[in-house]
N, C-alpha and C positions, 0 to 999 in steps of 0.2 A: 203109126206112132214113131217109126224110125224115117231118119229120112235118107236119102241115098249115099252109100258111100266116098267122101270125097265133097259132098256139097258144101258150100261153104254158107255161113246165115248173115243175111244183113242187117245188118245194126242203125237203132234209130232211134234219136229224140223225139218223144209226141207230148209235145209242149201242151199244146191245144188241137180239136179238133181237124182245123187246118191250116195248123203248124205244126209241121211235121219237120226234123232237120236231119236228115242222113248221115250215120256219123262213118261207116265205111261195112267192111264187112270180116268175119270171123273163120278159117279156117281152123281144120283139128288132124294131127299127122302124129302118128307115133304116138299119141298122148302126150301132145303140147297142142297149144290153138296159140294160132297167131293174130294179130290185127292187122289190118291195112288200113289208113283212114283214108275216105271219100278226098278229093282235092278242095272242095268244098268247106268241109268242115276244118280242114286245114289254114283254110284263109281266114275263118271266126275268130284263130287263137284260144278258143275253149279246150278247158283240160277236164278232160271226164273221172281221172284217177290221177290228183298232182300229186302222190308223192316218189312216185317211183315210174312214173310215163312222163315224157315231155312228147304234143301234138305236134308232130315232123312224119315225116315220109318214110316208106321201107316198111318190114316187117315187124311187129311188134311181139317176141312171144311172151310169154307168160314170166311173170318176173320170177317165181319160184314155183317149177314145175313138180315138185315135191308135193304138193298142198291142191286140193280143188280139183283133183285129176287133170293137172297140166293146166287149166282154166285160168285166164285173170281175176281177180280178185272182183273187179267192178262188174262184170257181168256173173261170177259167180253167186253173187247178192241177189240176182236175179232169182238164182232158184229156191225154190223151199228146200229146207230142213224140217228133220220132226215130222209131223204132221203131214202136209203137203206129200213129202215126198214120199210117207206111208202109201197115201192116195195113191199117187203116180204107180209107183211099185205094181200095189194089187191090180190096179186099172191095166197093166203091161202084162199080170200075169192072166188075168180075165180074156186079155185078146191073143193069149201064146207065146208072148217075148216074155225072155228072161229078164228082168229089171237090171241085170247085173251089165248086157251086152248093149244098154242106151248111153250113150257117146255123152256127153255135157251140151254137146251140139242139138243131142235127139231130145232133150230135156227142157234147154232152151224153147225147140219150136215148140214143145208143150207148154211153153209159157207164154208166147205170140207175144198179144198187147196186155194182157193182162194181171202182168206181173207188179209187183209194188214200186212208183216211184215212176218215171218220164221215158226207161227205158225200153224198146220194143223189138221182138226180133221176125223175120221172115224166111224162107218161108214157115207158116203157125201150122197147125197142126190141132184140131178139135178133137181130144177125146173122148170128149162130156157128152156130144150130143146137144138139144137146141138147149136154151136156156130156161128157168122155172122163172116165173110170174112173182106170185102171190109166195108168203114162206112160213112155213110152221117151225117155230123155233124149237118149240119140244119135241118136233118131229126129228129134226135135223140133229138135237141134242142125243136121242136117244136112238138116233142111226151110225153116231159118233162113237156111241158106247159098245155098238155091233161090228165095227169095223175093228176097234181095237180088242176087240175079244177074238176077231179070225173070222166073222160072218162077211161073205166080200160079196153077195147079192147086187142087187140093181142100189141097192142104198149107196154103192159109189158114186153111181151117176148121177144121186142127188147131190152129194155132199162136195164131188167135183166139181159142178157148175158151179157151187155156192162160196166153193172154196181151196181150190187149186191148186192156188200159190202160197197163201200164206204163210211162214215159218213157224218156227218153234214147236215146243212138245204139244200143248196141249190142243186141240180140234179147232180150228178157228174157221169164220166162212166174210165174205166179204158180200155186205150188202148197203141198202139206200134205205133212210128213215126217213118218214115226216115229221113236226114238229107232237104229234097224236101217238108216236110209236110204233104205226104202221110200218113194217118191215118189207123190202122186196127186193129182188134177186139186185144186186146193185157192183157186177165186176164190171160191166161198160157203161152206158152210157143214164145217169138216173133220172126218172122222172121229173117233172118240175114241183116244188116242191119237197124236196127227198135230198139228203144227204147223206154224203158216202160215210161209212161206219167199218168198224171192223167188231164181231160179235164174239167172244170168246164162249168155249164151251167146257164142262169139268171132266179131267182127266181122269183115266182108271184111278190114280191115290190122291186125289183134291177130296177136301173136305164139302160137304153139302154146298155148304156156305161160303163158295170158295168166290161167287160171282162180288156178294155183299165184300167179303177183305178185301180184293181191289179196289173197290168202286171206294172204302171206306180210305185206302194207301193214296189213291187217287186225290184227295180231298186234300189230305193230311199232307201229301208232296208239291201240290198248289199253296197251303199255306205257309210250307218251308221256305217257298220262294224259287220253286223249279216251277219249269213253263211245260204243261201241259195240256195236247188238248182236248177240246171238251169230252166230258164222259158219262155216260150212264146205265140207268139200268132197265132193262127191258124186259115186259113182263110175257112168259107165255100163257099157254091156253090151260094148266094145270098148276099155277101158283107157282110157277118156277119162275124166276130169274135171272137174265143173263148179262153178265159184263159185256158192254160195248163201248169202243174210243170213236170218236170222228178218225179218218184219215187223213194225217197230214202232208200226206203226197199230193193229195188229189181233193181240189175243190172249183167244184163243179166241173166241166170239163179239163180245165188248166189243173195240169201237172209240172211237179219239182223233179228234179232227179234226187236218188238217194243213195249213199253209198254208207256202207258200214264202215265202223273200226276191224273188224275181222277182214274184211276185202281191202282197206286201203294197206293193210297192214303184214296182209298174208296170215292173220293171228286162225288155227287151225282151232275152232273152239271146243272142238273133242280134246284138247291138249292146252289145259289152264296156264299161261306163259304173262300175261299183262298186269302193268301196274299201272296205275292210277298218275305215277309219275309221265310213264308214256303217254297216256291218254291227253292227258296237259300239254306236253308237248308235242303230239297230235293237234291237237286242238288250234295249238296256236301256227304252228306250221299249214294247216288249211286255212283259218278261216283269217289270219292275218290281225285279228282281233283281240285286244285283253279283254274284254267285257268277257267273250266267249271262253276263254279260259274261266275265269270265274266263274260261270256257267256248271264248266265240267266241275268244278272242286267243289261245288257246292251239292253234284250230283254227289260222287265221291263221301262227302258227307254223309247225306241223307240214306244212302244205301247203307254203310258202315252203321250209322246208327238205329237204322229202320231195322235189321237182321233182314236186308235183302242181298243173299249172297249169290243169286243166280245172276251174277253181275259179269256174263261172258261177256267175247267181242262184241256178239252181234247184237248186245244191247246198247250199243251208243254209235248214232248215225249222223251224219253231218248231210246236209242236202244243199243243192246247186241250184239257184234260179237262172231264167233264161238269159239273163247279161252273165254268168259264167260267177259270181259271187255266193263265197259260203257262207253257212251258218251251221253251227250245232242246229238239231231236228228236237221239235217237242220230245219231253222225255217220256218214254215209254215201259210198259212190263214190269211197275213197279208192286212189287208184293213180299210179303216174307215168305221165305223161301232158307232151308238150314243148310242150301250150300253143299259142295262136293267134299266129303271127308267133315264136315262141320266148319268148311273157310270160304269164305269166298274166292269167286272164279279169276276176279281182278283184287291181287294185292294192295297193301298202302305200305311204297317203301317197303318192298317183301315180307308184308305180315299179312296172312292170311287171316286171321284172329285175334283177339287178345288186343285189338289195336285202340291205341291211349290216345288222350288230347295232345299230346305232344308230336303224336306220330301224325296228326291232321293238322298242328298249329307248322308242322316241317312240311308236308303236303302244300299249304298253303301258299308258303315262300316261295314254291317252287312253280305255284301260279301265279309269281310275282306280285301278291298280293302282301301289306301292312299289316300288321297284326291285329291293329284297331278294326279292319274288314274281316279280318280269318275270324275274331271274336263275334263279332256281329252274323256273321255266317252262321255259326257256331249255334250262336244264341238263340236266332231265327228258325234253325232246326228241330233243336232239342226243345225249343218252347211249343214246336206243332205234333212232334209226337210224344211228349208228355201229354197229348190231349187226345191220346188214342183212343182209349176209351168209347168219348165221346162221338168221335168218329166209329165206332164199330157198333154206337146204340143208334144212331142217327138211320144207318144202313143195313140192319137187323143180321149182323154177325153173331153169333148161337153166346153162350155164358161160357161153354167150350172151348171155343178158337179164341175168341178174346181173352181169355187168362193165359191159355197158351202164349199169344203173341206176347200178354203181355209180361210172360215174366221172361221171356227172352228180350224182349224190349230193356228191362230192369237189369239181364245181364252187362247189356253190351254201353251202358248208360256210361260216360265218360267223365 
């Protein structure tokens, strides 16, 4: 699980199976890692992280070695948070290593090829063991619930195959669907017929019903006018069901790169620091785009109004196709959610709360948007989750969660 000290890990685009493009390789000294790019990838002109790397020759370290344990941002994105890195953790103390003595570097090869998004590193490092076939969801679910209770038995090494890398708190495992629901191991290469998914699972404090409120927020943020993609619900072998997204890294074998707001930005998401202003101009500083500002504002929106205040960094990603060209990434993790301290994680214009149509009609401007558009924005949003409800009977959200949401819905109404 460690790998030698001093090694350096090479770094790689895996566009497609073979298309593979070398982008150079990563050393780790002191608690900084540096880059070196290939010569190769030098000559493409692609910038894997433009706002604070330009693709030239020499060392590259870490632009804020305070943050990520010395790590760049862009490959930091690579590794799990939350979840994942639970796994990892126990899975280190199962074989004798302190979790605490694995390098960014030694975490990395834990991530090989199988991390989210086009990037891949060498040498990988298997600590899963071969991979599982066939998959019980409720098996998986309620080996989720074992893990996070402190039971660290062989159920890691199911749960590791299945789900490794993924970020965020709550258990998540990466797999391949058919158009029937059939579920199977799906972090490489998937069946024909089978599309890559990603399956969430409910965490120690989620509500039963926590699969139905996304699948329901999902619906509700498609007809706001954010681009989402596909999603559903999957049933297991005991009337349970679980929240899953397609993966918008990865279709079929052709991969995007992804990089986050938290990684282009060095934003440490243990330490709420972002505003919505930033993100905007974020946004337009990558992707070169006004549409894509508009985009963001309209997300901005929809969270503010939804009561989705789990609005860190690392929920808004930008992805790179293989001609080197951005885009904001389908939005994702959308759910209510009451927020650290009761504010959200990303500000509007430094209000955590409390924040008025005024403070979203100045938001707006600031994505260079008319006001005749910020209303229409405006309109389009508040008209899809006025129909929450609906959305929560559609997708069998309990009488429970639905008043709850909605009388927070009713708070934050503008």
């Amino acid at each position: 699980m460690k790998i030698a000290a001093g090694t350096p890990i090479d770094v790689s685009l895996c566009w497609d199976l073979d298309d593979v493009q070398i982008v150079g390789r990563i050393a780790y000294r002191d608690r900084v890692a540096y880059l070196e790019y290939d010569q190769r990838f030098l000559d493409s002109g692609i910038n894997i992280s433009p706002v604070h790397y330009r693709t030239e020759g020499g060392l590259h370290p870490s632009f804020d070695v305070k943050v990520f344990e010395g790590l760049h941002g862009v490959f930091h994105d690579s590794l799990p948070d939350g979840w994942g890195r639970l796994l990892v953790d126990r899975r280190a103390r199962q074989l004798g290593i302190e979790p605490a003595t694995l390098s960014p570097l030694d975490r990395l090869a834990c991530v090989g090829s199988n991390g989210i998004g086009a990037l891949s590193y060498t040498p990988a490092i298997d600590v899963w063991g071969d991979e599982a076939a066939v998959l019980d969801l409720d098996g998986l679910a309620t080996d989720a619930q074992l893990v996070l209770s402190g039971d660290v038995s062989e159920v890691l090494l199911i749960l590791g195959r299945n789900g490794g890398s993924p970020g965020g708190a709550r258990p998540k495992a990466l797999i391949a669907v058919n158009e029937e629901g059939h579920a199977v191991h799906g972090i490489g290469v998937a069946p024909m017929g089978y599309e890559h998914y990603l399956v969430k699972f409910p965490g120690r404090d989620d509500p039963d019903d926590i699969a139905a409120i996304e699948m329901a927020y999902s619906m509700m943020a498609k007809d706001a006018g954010l681009i989402m993609p596909e999603t559903r619900l999957l049933s297991g072998q005991r009337d349970q069901v679980y929240f899953a997204a397609k993966r918008f890294d990865k279709i079929g074998n052709k991969r995007v790169h992804v990089h986050s707001a938290s990684g282009l930005l060095y934003s440490d998401i243990r330490i709420p620091q972002l505003d919505y202003k930033d993100l905007i101009l974020l946004t337009r500083s990558v992707t070169r785009d006004q549409r894509e500002c508009k985009k963001m504002f309209t997300l901005a929106v929809f969270n503010v109004l939804s009561h989705n205040r789990d609005d860190h960094a690392r929920q808004f990603s930008y992805i790179m196709q293989r001609d080197g060209q951005w885009h904001m990434s389908p939005v994702y993790d959308l759910t209510w959610c009451v927020g650290p301290g009761g504010e959200h994680s990303t500000t509007v214009l430094g209000h955590g709360k409390d924040i008025t149509r005024q403070h979203l009609m100045e938001l707006g401007k600031k994505a260079d948007l008319n006001e005749q558009s910020i209303r229409e924005i405006l309109e389009q949003v508040e008209s899809a989750i006025g129909s929450w409800s609906e959305y929560a009977a559609e997708f069998g959200v309990s009488h429970k969660s639905n008043n709850l949401i909605m009388f927070d819905l009713q708070k934050v109404r503008i």
